[in-house]
Residue frames as qw, qx, qy, qz and C-alpha x, y, z in Angstrom:
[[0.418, -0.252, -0.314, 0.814, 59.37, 19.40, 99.34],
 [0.090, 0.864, 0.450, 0.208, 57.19, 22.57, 100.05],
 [0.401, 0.217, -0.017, 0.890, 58.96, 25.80, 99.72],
 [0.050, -0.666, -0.410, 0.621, 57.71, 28.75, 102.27],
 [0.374, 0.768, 0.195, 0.482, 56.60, 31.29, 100.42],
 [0.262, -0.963, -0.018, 0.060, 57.49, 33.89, 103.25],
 [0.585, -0.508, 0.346, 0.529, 61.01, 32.77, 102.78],
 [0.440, 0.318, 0.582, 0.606, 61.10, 33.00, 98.96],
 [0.058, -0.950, -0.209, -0.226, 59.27, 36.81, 99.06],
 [0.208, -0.919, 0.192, 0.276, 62.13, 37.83, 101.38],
 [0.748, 0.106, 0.509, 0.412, 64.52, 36.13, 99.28],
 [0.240, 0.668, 0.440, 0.550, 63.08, 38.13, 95.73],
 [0.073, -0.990, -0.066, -0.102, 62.88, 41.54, 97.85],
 [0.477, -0.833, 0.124, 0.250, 66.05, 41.11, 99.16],
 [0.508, 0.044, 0.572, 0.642, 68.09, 40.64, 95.51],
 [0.213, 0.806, 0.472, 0.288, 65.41, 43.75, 94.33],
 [0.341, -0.931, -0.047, 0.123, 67.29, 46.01, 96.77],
 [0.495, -0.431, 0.432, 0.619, 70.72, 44.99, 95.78],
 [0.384, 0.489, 0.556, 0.552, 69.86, 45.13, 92.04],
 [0.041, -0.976, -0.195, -0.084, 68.07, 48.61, 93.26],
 [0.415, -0.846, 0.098, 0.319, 71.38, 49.89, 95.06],
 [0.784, 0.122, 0.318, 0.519, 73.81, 49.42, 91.97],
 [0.318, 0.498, 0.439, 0.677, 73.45, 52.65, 90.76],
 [0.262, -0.175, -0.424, 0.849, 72.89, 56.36, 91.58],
 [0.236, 0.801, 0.512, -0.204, 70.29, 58.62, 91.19],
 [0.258, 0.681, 0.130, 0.673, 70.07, 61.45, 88.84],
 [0.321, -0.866, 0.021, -0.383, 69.80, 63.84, 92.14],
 [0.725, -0.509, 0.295, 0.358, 72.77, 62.24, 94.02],
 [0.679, 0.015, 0.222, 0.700, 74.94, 62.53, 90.83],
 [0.087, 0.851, 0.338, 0.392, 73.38, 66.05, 90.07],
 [0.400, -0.914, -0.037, -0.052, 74.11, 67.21, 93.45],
 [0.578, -0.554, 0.344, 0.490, 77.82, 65.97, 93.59],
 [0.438, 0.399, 0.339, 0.731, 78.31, 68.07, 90.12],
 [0.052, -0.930, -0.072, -0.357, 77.12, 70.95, 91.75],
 [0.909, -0.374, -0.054, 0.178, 79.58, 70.38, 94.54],
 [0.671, 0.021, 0.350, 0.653, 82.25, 70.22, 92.23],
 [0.211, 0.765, 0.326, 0.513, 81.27, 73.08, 90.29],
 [0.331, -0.941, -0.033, -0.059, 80.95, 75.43, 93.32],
 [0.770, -0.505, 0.180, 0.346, 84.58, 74.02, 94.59],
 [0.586, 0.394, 0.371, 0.604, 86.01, 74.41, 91.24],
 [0.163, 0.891, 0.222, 0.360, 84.39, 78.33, 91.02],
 [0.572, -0.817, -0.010, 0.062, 86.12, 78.90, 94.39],
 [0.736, -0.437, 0.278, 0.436, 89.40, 77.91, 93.70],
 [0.670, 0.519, 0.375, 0.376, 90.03, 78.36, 89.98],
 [0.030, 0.967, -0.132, 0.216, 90.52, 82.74, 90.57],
 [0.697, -0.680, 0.115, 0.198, 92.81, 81.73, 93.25],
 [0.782, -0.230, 0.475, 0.331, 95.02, 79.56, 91.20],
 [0.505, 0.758, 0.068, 0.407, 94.96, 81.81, 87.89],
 [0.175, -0.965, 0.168, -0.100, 95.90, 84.76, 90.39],
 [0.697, -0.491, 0.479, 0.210, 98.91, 82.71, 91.72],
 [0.803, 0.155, 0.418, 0.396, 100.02, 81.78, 88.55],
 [0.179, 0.926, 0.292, 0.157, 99.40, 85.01, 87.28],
 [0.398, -0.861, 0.315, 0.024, 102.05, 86.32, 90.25],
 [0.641, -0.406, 0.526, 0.383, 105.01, 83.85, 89.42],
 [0.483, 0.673, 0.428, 0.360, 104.11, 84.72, 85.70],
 [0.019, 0.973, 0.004, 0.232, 105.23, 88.25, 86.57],
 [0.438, -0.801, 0.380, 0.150, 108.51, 87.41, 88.76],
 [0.834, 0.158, 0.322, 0.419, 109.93, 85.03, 86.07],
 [0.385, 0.768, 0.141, 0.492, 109.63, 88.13, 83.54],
 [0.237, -0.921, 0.284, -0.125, 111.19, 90.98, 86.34],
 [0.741, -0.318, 0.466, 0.366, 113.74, 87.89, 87.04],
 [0.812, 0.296, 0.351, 0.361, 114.40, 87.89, 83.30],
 [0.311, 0.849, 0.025, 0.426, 114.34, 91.50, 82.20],
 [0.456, -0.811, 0.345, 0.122, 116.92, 92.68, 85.96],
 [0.807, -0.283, 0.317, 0.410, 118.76, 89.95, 84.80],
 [0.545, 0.590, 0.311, 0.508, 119.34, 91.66, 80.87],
 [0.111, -0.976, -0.037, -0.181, 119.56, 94.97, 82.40],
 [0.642, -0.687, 0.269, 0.210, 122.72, 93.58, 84.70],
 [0.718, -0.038, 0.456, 0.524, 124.44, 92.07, 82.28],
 [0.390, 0.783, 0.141, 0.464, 123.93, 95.28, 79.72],
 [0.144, -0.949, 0.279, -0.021, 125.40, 97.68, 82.79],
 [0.631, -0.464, 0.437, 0.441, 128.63, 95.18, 82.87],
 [0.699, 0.503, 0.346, 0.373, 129.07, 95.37, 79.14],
 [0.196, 0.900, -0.052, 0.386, 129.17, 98.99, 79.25],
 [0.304, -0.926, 0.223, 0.022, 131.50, 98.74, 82.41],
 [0.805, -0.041, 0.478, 0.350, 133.72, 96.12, 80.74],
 [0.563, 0.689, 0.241, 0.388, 133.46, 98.32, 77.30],
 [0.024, 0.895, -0.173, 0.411, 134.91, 101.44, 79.24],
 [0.412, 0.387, -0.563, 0.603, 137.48, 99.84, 81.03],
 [0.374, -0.371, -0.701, 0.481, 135.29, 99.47, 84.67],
 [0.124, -0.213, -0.472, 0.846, 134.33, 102.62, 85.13],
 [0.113, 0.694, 0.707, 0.075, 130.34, 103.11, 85.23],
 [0.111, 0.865, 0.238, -0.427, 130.42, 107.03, 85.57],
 [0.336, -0.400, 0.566, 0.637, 132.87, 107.26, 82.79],
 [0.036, 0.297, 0.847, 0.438, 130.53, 105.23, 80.65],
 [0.046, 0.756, 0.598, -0.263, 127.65, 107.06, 81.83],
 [0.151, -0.674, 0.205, 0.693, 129.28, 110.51, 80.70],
 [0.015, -0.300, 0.565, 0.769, 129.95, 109.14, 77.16],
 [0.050, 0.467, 0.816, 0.337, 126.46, 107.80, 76.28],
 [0.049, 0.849, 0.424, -0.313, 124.92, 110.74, 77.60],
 [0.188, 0.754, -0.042, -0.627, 126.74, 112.75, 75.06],
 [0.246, -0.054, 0.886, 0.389, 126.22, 110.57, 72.71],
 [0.119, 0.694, 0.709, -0.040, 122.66, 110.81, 72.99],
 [0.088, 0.785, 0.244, -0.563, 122.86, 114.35, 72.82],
 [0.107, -0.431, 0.581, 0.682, 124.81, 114.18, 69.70],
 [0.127, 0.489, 0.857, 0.099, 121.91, 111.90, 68.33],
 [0.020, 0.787, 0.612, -0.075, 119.11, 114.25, 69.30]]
């Protein structure tokens, strides 16, 4: 049996191309790391900043809340009444200073 060669050349070229296509280039994976990089620089400020912001309302949430609960103490310690209590810490302090 004689074997074309023309078939047996495309044959060998056409298992050289798949064997060729397995894999990327350095400049295709280069370029989709710059890509990323850029996308990354873009967003990254965004998403500190944002965290940054709900990082600041937790703490105002936390410290309003301590503040509320210190003015009931003092209106609970004086019997309800907030200018009452206001009256005796302000000459308190002055007795202090």
């Amino acid at each position: 049996m004689k074997l074309n060669t023309g078939i047996v050349v495309h044959l060998l070229r056409s298992k050289i191309i798949k064997i060729n296509k397995l894999a990327f280039t350095l400049s295709e994976v280069l370029i989709t790391l710059g890509i990323i990089g850029v996308v990354a620089a873009m967003t990254i400020p965004a998403l500190m900043n944002q965290a940054n912001d709900v990082e600041l309302k937790n703490k105002f949430k936390k410290e309003y809340s301590v503040f509320s609960q210190a003015i009931l103490q003092i209106q609970t310690d004086n019997g309800g009444d907030l200018t009452n209590a206001l009256t005796n810490m302000s000459s308190a302090i002055k007795r202090i200073f």
